[in-house]
Structures are given as structure tokens and as C-alpha cells.
mmCIF file of the N, C-alpha and C atoms, coordinates in Angstrom:
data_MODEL
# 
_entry.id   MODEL 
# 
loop_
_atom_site.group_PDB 
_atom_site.id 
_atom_site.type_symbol 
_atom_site.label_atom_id 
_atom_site.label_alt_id 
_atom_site.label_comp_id 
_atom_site.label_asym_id 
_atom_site.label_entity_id 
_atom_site.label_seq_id 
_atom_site.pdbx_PDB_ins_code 
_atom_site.Cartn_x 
_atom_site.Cartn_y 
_atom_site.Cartn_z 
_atom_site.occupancy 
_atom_site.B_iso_or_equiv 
_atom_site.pdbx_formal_charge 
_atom_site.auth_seq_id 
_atom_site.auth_comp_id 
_atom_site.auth_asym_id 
_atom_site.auth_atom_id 
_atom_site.pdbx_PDB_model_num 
ATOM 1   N N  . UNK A 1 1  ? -55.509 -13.109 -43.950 1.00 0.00 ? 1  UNK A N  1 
ATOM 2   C CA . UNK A 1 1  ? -54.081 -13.184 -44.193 1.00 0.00 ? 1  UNK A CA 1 
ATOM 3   C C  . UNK A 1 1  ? -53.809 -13.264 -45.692 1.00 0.00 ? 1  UNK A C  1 
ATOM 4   N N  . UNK A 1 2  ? -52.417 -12.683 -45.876 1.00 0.00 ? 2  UNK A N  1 
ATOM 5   C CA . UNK A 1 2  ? -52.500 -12.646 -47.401 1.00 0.00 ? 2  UNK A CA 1 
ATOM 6   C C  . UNK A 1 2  ? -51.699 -13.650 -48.260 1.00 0.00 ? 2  UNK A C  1 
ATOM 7   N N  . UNK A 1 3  ? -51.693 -14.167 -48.781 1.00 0.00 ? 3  UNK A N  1 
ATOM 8   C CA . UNK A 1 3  ? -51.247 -15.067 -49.385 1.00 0.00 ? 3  UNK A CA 1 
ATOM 9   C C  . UNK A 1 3  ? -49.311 -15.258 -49.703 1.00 0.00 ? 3  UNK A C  1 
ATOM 10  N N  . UNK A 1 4  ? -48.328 -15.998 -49.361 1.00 0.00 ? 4  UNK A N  1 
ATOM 11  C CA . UNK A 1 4  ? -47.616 -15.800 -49.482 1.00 0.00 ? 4  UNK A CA 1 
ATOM 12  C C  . UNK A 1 4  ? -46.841 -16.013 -51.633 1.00 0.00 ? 4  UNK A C  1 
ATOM 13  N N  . UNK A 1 5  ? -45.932 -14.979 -51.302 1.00 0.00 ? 5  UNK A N  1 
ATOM 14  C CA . UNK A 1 5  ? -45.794 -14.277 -52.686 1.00 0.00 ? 5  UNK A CA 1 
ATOM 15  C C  . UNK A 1 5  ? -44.722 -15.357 -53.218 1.00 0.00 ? 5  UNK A C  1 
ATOM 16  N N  . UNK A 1 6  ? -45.527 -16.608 -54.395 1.00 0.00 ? 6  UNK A N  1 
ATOM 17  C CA . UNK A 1 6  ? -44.818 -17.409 -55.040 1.00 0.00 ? 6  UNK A CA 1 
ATOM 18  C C  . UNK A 1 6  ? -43.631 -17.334 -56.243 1.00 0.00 ? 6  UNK A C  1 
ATOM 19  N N  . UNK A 1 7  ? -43.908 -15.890 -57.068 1.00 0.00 ? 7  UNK A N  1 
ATOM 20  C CA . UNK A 1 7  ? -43.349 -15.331 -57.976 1.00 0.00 ? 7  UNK A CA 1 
ATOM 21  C C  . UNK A 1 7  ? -43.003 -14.065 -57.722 1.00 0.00 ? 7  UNK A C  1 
ATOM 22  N N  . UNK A 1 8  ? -41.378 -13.785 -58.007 1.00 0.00 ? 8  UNK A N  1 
ATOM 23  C CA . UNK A 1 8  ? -41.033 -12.239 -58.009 1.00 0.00 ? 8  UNK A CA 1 
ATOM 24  C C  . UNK A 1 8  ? -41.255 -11.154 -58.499 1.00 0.00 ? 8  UNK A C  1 
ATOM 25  N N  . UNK A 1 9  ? -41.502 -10.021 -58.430 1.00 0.00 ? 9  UNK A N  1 
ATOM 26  C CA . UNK A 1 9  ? -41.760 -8.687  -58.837 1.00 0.00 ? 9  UNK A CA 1 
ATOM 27  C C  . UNK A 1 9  ? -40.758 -8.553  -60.100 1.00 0.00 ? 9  UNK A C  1 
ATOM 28  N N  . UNK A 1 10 ? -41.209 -8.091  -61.166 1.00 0.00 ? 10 UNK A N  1 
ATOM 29  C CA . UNK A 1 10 ? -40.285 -7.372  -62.381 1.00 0.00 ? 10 UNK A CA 1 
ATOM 30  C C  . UNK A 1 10 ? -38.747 -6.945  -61.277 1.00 0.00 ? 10 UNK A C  1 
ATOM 31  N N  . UNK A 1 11 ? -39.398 -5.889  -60.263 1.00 0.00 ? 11 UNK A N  1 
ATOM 32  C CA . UNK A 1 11 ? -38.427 -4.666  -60.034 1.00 0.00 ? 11 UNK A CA 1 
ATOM 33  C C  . UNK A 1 11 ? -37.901 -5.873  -59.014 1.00 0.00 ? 11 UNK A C  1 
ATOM 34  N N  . UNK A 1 12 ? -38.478 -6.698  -58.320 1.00 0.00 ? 12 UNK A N  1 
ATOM 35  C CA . UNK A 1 12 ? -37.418 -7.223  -57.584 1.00 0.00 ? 12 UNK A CA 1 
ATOM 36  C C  . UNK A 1 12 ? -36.202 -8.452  -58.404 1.00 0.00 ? 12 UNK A C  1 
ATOM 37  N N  . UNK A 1 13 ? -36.604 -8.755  -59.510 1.00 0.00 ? 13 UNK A N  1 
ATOM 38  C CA . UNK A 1 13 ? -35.866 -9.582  -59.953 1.00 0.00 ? 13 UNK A CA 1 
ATOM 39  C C  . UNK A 1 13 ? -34.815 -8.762  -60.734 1.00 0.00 ? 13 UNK A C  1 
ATOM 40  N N  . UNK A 1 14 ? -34.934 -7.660  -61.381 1.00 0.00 ? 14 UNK A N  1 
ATOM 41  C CA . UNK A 1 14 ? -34.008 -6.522  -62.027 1.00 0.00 ? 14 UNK A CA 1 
ATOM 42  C C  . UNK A 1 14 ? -33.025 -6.703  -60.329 1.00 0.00 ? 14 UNK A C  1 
ATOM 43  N N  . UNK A 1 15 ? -33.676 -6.310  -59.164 1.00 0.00 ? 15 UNK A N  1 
ATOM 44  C CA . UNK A 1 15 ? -32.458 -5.997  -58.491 1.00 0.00 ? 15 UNK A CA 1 
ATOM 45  C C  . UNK A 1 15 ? -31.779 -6.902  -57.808 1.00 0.00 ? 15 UNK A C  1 
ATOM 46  N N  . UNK A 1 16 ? -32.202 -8.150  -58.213 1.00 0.00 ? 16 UNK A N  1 
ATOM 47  C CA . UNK A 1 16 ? -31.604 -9.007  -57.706 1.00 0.00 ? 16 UNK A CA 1 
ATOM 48  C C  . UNK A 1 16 ? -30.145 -9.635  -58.754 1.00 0.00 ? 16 UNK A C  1 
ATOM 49  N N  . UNK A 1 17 ? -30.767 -9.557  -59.926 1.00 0.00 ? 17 UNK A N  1 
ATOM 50  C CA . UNK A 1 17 ? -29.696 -9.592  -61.250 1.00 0.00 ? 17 UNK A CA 1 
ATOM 51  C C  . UNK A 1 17 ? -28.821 -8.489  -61.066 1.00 0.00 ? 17 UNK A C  1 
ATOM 52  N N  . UNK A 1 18 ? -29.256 -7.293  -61.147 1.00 0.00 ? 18 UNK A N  1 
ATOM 53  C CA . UNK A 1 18 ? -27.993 -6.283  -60.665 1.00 0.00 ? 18 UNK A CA 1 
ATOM 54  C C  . UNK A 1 18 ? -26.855 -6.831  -59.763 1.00 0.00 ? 18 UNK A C  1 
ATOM 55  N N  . UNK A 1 19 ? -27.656 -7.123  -58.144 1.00 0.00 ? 19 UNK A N  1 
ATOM 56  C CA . UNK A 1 19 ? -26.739 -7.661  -57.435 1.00 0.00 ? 19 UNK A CA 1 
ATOM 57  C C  . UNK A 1 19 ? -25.910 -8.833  -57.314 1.00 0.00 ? 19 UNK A C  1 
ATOM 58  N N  . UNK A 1 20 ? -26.294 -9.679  -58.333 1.00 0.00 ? 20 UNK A N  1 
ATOM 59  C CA . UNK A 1 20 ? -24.677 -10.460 -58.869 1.00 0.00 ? 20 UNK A CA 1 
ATOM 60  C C  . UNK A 1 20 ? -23.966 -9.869  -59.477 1.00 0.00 ? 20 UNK A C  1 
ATOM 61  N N  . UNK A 1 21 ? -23.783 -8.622  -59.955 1.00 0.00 ? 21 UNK A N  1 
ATOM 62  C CA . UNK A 1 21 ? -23.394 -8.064  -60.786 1.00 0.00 ? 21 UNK A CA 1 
ATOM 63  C C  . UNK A 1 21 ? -22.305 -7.952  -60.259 1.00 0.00 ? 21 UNK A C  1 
ATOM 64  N N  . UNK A 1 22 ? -22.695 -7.380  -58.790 1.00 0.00 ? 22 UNK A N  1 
ATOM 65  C CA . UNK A 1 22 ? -21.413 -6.666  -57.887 1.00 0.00 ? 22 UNK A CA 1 
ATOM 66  C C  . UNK A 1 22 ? -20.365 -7.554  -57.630 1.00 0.00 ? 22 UNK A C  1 
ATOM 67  N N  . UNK A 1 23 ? -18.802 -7.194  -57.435 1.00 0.00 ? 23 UNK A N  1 
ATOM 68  C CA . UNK A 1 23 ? -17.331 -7.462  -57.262 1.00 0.00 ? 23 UNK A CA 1 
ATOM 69  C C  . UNK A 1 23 ? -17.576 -8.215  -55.827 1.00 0.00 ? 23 UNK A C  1 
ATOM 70  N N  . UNK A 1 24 ? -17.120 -9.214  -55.651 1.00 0.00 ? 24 UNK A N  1 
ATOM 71  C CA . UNK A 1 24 ? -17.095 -9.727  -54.020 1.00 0.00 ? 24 UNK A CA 1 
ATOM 72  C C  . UNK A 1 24 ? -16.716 -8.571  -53.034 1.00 0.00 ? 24 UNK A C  1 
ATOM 73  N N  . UNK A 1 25 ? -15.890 -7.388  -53.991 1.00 0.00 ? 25 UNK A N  1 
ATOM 74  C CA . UNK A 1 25 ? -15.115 -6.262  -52.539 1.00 0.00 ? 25 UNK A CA 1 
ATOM 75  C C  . UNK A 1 25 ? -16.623 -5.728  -52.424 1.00 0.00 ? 25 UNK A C  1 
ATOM 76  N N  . UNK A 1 26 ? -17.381 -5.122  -53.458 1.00 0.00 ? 26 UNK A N  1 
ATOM 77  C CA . UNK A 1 26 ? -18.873 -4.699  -53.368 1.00 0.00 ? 26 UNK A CA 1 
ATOM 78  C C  . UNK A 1 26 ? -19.111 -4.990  -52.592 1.00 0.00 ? 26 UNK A C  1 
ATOM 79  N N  . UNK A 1 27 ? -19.940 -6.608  -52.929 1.00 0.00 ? 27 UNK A N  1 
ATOM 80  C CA . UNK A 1 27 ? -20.669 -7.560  -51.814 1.00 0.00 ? 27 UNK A CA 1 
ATOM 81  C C  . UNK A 1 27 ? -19.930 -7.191  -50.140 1.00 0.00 ? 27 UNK A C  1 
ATOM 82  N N  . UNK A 1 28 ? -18.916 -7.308  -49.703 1.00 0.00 ? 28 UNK A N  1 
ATOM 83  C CA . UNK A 1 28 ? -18.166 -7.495  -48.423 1.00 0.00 ? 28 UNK A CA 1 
ATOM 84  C C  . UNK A 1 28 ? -18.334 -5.785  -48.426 1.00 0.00 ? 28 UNK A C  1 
ATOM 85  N N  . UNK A 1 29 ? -18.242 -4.661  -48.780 1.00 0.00 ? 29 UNK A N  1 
ATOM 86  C CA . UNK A 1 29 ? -18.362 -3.635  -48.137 1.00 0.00 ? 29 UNK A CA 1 
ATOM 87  C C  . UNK A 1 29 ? -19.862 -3.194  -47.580 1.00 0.00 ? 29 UNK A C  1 
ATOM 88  N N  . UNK A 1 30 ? -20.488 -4.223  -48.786 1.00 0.00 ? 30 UNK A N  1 
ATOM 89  C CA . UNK A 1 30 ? -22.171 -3.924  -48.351 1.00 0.00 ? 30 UNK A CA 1 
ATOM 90  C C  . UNK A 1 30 ? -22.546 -4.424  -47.046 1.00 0.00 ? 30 UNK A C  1 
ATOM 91  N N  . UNK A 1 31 ? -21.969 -5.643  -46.918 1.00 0.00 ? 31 UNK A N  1 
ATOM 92  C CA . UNK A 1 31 ? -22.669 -6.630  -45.881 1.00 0.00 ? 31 UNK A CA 1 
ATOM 93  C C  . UNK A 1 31 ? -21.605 -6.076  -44.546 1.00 0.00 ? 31 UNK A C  1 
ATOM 94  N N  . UNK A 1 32 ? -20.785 -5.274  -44.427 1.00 0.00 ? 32 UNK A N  1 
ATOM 95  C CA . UNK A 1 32 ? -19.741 -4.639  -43.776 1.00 0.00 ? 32 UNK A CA 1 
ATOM 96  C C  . UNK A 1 32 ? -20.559 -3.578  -42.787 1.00 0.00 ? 32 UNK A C  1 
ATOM 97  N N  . UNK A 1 33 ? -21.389 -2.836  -43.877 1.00 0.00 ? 33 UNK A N  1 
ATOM 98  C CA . UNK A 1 33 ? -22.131 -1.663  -43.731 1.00 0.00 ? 33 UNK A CA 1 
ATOM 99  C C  . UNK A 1 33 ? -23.139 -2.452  -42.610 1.00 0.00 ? 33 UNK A C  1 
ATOM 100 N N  . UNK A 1 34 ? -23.913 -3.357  -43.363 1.00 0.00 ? 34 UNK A N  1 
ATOM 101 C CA . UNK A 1 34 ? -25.054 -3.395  -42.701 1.00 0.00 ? 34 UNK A CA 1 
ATOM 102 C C  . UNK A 1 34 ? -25.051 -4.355  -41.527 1.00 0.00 ? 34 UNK A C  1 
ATOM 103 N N  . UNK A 1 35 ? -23.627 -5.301  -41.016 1.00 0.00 ? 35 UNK A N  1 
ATOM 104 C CA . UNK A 1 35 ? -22.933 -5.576  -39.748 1.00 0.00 ? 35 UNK A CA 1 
ATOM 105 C C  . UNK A 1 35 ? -23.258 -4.483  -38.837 1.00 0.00 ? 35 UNK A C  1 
ATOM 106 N N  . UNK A 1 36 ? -22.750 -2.941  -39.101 1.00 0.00 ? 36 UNK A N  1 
ATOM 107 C CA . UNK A 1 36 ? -21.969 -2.269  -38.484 1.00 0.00 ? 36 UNK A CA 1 
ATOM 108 C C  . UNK A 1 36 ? -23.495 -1.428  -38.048 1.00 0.00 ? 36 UNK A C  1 
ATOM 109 N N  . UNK A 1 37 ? -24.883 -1.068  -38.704 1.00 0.00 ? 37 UNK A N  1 
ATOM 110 C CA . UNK A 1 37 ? -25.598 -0.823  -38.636 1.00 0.00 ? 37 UNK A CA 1 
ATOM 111 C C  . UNK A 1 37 ? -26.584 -1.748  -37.793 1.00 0.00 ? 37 UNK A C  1 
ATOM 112 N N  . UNK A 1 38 ? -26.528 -3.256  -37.910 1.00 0.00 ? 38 UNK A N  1 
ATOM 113 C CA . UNK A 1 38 ? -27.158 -4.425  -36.586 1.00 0.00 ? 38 UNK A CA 1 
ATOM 114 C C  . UNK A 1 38 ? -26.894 -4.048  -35.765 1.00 0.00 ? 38 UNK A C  1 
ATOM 115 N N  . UNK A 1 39 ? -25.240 -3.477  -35.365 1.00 0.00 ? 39 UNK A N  1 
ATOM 116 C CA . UNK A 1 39 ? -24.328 -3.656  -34.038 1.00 0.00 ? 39 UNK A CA 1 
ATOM 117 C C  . UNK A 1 39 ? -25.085 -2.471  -33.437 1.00 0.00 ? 39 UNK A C  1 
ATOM 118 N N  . UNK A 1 40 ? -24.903 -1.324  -34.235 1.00 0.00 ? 40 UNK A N  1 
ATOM 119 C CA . UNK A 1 40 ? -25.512 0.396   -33.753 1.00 0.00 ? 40 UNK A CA 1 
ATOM 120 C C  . UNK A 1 40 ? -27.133 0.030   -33.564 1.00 0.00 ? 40 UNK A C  1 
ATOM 121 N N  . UNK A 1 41 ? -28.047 -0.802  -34.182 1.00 0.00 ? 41 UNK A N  1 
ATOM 122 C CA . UNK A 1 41 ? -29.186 -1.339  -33.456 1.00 0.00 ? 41 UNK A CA 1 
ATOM 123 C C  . UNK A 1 41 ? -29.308 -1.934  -32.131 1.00 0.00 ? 41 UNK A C  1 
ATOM 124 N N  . UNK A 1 42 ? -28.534 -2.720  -32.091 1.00 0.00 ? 42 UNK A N  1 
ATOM 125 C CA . UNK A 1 42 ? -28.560 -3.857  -30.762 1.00 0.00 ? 42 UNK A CA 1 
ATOM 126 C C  . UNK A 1 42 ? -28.495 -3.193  -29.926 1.00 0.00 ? 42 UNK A C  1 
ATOM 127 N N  . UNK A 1 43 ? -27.333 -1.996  -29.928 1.00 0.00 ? 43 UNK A N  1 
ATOM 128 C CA . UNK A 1 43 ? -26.769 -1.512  -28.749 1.00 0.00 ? 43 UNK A CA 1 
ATOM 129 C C  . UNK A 1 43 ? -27.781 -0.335  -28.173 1.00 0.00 ? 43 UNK A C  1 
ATOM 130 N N  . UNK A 1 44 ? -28.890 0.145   -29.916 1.00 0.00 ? 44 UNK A N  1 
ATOM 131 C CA . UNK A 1 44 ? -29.582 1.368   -28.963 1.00 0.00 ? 44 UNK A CA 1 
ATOM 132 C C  . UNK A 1 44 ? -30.885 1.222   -27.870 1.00 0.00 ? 44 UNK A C  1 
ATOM 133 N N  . UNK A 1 45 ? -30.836 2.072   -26.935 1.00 0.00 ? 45 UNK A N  1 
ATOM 134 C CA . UNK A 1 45 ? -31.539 1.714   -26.374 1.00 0.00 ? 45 UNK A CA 1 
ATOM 135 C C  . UNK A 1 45 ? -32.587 2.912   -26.240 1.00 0.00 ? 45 UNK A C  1 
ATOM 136 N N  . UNK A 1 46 ? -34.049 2.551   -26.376 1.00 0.00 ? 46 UNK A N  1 
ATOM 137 C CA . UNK A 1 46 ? -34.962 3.628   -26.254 1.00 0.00 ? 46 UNK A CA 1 
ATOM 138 C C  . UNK A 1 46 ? -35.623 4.626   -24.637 1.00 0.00 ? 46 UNK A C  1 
ATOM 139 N N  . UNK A 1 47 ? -35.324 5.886   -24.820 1.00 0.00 ? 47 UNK A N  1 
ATOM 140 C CA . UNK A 1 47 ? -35.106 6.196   -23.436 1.00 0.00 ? 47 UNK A CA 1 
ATOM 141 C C  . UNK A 1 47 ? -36.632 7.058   -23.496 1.00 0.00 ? 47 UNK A C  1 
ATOM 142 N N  . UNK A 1 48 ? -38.166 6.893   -22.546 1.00 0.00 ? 48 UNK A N  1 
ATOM 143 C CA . UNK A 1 48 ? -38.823 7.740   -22.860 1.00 0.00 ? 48 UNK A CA 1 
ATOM 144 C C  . UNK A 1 48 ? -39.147 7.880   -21.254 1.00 0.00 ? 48 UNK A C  1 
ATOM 145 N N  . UNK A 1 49 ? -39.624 9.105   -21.638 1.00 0.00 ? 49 UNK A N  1 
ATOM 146 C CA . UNK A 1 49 ? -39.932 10.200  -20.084 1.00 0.00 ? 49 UNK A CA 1 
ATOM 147 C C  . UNK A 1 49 ? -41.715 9.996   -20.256 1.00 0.00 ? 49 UNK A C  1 
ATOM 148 N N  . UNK A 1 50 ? -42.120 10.124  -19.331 1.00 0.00 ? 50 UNK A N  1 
ATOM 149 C CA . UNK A 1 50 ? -43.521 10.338  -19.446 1.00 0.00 ? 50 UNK A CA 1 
ATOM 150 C C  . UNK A 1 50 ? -44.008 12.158  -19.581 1.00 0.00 ? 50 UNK A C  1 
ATOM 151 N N  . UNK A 1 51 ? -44.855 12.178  -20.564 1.00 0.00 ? 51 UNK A N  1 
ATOM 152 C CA . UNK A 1 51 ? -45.415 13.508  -21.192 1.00 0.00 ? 51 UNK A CA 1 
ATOM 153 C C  . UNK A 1 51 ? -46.266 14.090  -19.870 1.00 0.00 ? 51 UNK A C  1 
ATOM 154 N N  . UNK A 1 52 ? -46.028 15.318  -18.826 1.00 0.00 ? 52 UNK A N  1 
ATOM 155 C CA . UNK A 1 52 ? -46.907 15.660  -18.372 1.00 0.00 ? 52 UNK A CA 1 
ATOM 156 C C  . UNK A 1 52 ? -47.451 16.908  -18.715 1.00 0.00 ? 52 UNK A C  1 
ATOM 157 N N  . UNK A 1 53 ? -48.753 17.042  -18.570 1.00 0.00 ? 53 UNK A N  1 
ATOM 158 C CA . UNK A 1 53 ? -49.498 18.159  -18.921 1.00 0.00 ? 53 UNK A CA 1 
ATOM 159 C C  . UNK A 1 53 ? -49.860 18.850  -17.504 1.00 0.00 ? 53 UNK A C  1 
ATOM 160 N N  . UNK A 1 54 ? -49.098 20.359  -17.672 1.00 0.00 ? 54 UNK A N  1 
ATOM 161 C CA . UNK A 1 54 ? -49.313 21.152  -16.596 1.00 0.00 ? 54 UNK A CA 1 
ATOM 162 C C  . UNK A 1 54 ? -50.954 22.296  -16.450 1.00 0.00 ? 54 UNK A C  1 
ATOM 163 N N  . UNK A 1 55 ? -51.591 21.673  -17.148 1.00 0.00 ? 55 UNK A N  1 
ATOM 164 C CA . UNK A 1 55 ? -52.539 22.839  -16.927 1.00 0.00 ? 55 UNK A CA 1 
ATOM 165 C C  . UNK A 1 55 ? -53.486 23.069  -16.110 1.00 0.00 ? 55 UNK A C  1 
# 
């Protein structure tokens, strides 16, 4: 098992500073988006057929 990660990445801390950056309307359209993308998860449902081979 690998060790859990005590200190952040360069690139993850750049994007984490970016993202205070953003306007609360930002923030609320982002977290809007990705509501609306959980909901379209929850609801899908995986439909599989079984593969037959006719030969």
C-alpha cells in the first residue's frame, strides 16, 4: 500500500489558489454543474445483454 500523500503537488496547489480566485457566481455555477452531473449518475442505469457467439 502506498503511503498516504502528506504534502501537495506544485500543480495541485497552483489549482487550488486559482480556485479561490473564482466569484461565488463561479463557485455556485461549478458546483451547479457537477449536482446536475451526480443526479444524471444516480439515475443511470447499466443495461448489458449477454455476448453470444454463433459459430
Amino acid at each position: 500500500m502506498e503511503k498516504p500523500k502528506q504534502e501537495l503537488d506544485s500543480v495541485e496547489l497552483e489549482r487550488l489558489k486559482a480556485n479561490l480566485k473564482l466569484s461565488y457566481k463561479e463557485r455556485f455555477e461549478m458546483l451547479t454543474r457537477l449536482y446536475k452531473i451526480q443526479q444524471t449518475m444516480d439515475r443511470a442505469s447499466i443495461v448489458h445483454k449477454p455476448f453470444i457467439n454463433n459459430k
